[in-house]
Biotite code that builds the C-alpha atoms (Angstrom):
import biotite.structure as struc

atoms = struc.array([
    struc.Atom([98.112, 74.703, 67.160], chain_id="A", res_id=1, res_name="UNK", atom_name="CA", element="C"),
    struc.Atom([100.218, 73.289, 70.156], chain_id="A", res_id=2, res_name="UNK", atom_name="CA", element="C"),
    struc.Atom([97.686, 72.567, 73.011], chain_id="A", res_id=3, res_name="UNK", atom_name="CA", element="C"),
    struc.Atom([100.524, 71.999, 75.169], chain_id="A", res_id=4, res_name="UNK", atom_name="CA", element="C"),
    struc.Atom([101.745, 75.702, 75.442], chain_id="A", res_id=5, res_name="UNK", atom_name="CA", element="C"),
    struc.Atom([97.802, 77.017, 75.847], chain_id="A", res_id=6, res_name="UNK", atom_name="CA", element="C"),
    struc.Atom([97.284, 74.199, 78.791], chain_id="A", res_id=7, res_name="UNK", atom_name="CA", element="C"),
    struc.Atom([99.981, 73.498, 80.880], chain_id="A", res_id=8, res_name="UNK", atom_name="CA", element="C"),
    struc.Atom([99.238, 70.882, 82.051], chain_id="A", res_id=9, res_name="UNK", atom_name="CA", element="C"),
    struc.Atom([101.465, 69.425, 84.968], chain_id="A", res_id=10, res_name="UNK", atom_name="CA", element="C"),
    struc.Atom([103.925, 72.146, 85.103], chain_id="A", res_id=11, res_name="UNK", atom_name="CA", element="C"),
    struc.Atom([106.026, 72.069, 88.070], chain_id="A", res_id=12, res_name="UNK", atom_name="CA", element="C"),
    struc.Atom([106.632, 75.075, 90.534], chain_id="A", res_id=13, res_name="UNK", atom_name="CA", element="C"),
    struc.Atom([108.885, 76.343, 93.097], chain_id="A", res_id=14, res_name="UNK", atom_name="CA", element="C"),
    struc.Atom([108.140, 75.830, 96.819], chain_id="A", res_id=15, res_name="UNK", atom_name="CA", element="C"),
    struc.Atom([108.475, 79.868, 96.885], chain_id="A", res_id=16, res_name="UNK", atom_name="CA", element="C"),
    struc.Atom([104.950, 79.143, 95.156], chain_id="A", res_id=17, res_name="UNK", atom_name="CA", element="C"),
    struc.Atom([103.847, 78.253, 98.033], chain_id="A", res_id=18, res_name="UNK", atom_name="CA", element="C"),
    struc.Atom([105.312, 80.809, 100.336], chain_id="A", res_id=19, res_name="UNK", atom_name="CA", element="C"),
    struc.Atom([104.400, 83.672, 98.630], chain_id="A", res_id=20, res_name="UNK", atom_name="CA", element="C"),
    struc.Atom([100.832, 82.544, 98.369], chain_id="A", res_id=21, res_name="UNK", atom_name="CA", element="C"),
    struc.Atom([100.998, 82.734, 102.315], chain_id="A", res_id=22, res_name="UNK", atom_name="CA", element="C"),
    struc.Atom([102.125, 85.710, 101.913], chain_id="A", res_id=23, res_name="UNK", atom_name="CA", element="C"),
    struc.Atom([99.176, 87.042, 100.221], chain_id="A", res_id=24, res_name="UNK", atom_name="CA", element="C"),
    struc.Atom([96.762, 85.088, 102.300], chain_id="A", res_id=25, res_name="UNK", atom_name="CA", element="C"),
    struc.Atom([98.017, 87.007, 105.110], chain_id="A", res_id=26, res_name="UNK", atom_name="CA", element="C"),
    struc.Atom([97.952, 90.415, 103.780], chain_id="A", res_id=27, res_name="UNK", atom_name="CA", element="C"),
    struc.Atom([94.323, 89.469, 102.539], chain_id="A", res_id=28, res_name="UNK", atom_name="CA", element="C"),
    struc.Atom([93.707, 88.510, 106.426], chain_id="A", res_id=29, res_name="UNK", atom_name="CA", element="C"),
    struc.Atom([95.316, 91.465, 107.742], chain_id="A", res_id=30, res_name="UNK", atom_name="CA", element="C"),
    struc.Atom([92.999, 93.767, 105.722], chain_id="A", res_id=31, res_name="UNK", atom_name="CA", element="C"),
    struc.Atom([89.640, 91.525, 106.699], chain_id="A", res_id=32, res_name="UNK", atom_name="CA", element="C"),
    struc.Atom([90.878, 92.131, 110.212], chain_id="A", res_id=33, res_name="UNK", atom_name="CA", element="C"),
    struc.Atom([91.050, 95.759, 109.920], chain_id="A", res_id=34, res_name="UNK", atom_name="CA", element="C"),
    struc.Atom([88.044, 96.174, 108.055], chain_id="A", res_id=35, res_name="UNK", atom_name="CA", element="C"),
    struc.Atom([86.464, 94.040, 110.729], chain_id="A", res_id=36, res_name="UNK", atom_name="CA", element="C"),
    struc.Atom([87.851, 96.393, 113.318], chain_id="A", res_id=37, res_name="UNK", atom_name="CA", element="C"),
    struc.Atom([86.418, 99.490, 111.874], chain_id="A", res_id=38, res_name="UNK", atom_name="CA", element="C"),
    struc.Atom([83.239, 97.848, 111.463], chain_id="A", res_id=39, res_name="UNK", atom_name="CA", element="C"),
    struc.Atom([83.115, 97.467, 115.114], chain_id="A", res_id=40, res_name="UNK", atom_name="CA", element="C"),
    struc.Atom([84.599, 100.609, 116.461], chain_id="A", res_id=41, res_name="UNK", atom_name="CA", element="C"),
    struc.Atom([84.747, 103.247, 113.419], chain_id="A", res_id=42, res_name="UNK", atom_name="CA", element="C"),
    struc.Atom([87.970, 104.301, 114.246], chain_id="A", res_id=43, res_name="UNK", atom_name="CA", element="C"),
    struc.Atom([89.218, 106.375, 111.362], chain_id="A", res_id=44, res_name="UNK", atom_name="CA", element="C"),
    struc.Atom([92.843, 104.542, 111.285], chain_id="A", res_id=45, res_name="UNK", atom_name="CA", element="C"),
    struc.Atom([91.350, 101.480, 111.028], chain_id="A", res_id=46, res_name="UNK", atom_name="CA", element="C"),
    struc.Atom([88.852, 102.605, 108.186], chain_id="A", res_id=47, res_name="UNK", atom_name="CA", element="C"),
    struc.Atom([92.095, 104.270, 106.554], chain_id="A", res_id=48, res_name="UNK", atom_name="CA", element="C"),
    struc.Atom([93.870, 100.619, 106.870], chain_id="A", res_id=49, res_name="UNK", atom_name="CA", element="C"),
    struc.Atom([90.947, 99.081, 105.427], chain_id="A", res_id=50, res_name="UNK", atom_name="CA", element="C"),
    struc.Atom([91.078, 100.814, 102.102], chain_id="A", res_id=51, res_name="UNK", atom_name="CA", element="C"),
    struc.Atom([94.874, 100.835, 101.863], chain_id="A", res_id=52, res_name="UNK", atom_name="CA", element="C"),
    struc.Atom([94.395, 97.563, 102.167], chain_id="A", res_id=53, res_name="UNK", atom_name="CA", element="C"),
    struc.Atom([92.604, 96.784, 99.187], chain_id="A", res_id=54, res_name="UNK", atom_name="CA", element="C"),
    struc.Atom([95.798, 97.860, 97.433], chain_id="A", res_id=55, res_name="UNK", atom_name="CA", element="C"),
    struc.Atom([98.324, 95.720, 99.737], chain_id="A", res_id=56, res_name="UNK", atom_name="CA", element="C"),
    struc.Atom([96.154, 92.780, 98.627], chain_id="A", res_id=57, res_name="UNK", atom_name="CA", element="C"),
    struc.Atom([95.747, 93.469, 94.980], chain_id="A", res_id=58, res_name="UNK", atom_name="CA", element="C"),
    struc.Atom([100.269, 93.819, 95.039], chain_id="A", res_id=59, res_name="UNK", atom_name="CA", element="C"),
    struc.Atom([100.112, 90.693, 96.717], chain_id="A", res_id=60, res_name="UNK", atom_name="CA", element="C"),
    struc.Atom([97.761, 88.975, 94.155], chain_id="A", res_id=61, res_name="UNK", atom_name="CA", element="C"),
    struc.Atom([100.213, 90.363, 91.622], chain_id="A", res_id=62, res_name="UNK", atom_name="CA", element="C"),
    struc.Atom([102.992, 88.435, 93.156], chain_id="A", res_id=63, res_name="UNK", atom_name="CA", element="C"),
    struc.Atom([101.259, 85.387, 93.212], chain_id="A", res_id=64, res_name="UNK", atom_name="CA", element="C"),
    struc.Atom([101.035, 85.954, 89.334], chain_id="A", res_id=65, res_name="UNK", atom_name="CA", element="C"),
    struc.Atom([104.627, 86.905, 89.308], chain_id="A", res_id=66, res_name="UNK", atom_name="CA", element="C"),
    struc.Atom([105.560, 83.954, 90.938], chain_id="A", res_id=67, res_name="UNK", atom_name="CA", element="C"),
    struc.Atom([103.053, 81.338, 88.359], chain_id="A", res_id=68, res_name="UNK", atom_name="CA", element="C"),
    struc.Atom([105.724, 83.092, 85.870], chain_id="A", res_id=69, res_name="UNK", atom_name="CA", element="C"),
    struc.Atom([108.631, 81.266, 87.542], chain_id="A", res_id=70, res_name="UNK", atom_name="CA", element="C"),
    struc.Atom([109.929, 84.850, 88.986], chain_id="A", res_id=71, res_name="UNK", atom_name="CA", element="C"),
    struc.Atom([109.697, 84.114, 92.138], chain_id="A", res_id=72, res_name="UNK", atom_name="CA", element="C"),
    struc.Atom([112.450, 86.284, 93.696], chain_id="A", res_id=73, res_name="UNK", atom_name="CA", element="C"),
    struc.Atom([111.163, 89.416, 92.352], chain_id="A", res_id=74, res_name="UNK", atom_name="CA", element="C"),
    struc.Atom([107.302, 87.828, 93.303], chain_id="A", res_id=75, res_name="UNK", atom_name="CA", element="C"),
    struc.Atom([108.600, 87.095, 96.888], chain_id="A", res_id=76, res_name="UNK", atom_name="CA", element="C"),
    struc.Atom([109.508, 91.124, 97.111], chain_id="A", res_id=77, res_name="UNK", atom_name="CA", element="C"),
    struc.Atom([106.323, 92.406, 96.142], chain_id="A", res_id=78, res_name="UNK", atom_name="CA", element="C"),
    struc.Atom([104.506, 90.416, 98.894], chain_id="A", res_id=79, res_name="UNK", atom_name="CA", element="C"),
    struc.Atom([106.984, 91.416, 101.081], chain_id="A", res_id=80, res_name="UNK", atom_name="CA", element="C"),
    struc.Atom([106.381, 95.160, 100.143], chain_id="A", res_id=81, res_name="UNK", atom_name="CA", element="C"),
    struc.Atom([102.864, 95.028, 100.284], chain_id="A", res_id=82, res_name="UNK", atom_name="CA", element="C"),
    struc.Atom([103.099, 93.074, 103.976], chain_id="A", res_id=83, res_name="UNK", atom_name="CA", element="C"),
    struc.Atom([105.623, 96.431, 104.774], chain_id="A", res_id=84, res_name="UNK", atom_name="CA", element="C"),
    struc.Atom([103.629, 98.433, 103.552], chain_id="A", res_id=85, res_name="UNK", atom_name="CA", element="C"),
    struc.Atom([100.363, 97.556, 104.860], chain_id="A", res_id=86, res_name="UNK", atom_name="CA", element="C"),
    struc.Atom([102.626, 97.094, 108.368], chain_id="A", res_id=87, res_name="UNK", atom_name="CA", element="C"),
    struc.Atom([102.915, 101.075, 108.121], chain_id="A", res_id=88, res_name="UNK", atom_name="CA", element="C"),
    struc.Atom([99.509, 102.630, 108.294], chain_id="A", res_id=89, res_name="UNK", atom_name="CA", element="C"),
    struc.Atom([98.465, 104.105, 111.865], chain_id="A", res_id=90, res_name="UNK", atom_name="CA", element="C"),
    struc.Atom([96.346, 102.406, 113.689], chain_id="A", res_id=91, res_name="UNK", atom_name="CA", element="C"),
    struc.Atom([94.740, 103.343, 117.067], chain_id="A", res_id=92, res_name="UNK", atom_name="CA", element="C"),
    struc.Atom([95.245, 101.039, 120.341], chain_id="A", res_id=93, res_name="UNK", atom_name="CA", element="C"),
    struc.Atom([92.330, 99.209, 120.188], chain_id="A", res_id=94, res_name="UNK", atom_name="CA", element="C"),
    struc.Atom([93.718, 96.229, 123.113], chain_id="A", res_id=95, res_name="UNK", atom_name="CA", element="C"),
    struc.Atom([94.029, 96.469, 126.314], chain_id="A", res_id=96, res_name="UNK", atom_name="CA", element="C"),
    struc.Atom([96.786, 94.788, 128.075], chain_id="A", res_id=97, res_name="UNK", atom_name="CA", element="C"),
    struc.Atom([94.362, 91.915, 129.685], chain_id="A", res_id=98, res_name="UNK", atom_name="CA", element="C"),
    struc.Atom([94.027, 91.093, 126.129], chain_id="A", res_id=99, res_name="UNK", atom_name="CA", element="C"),
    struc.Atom([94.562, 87.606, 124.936], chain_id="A", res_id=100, res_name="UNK", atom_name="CA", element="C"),
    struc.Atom([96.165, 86.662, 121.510], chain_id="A", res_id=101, res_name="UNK", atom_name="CA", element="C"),
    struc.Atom([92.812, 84.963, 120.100], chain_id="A", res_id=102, res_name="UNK", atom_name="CA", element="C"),
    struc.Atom([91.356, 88.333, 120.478], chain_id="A", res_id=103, res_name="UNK", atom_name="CA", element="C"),
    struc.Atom([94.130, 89.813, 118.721], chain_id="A", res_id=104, res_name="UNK", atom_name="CA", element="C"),
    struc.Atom([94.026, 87.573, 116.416], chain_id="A", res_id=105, res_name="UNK", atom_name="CA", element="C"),
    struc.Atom([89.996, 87.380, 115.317], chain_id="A", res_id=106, res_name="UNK", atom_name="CA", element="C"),
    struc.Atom([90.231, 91.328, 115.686], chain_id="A", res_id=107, res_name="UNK", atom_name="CA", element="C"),
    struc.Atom([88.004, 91.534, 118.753], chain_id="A", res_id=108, res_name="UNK", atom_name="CA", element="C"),
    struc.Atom([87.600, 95.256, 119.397], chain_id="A", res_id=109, res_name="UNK", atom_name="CA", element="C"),
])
């Protein structure tokens, strides 16, 4: 038995490694934000974008496994589809204009 293929041990990856595992970490963000929101408000797009984007996260997790594979074009286009898609669902205005970008960004409703 060849331990070497079972543990891989100092295997070397792509820098897209790295980038599409910020991918993901954002779309997993994005949907914690949203699911904050609705939490707060109970808007229904927000509670929609919160369970789509359980789904957004899961295609991003896949491209993180894509991309351990050493495909890491086709792993860098299904974050980028799941980011598009998650990008898509309607959402209701939730900010005012006196908003600042820290509320924006920690989903301050």
């Amino acid at each position: 038995m060849c331990w070497g293929k079972i543990i891989s041990i100092g295997m070397t990856y792509s820098y897209l490694l790295y980038v599409v595992a910020f991918g993901a970490a954002t779309t997993f963000y994005l949907w914690i934000r949203d699911a904050r929101i609705f939490y707060r408000t109970g808007l229904e797009g927000y509670r929609k974008a919160a369970y789509q984007g359980v789904l957004y996260t899961a295609l991003a997790m896949m491209g993180i496994v894509f991309s351990l594979q050493g495909l890491d074009l086709i792993a860098m286009g299904i974050v980028l589809l799941a980011l598009y898609l998650q990008g898509r669902v309607k959402r209701e205005a939730v900010w005012k204009k006196s908003s600042t970008a820290a509320d924006r960004f920690l989903g301050r409703a």
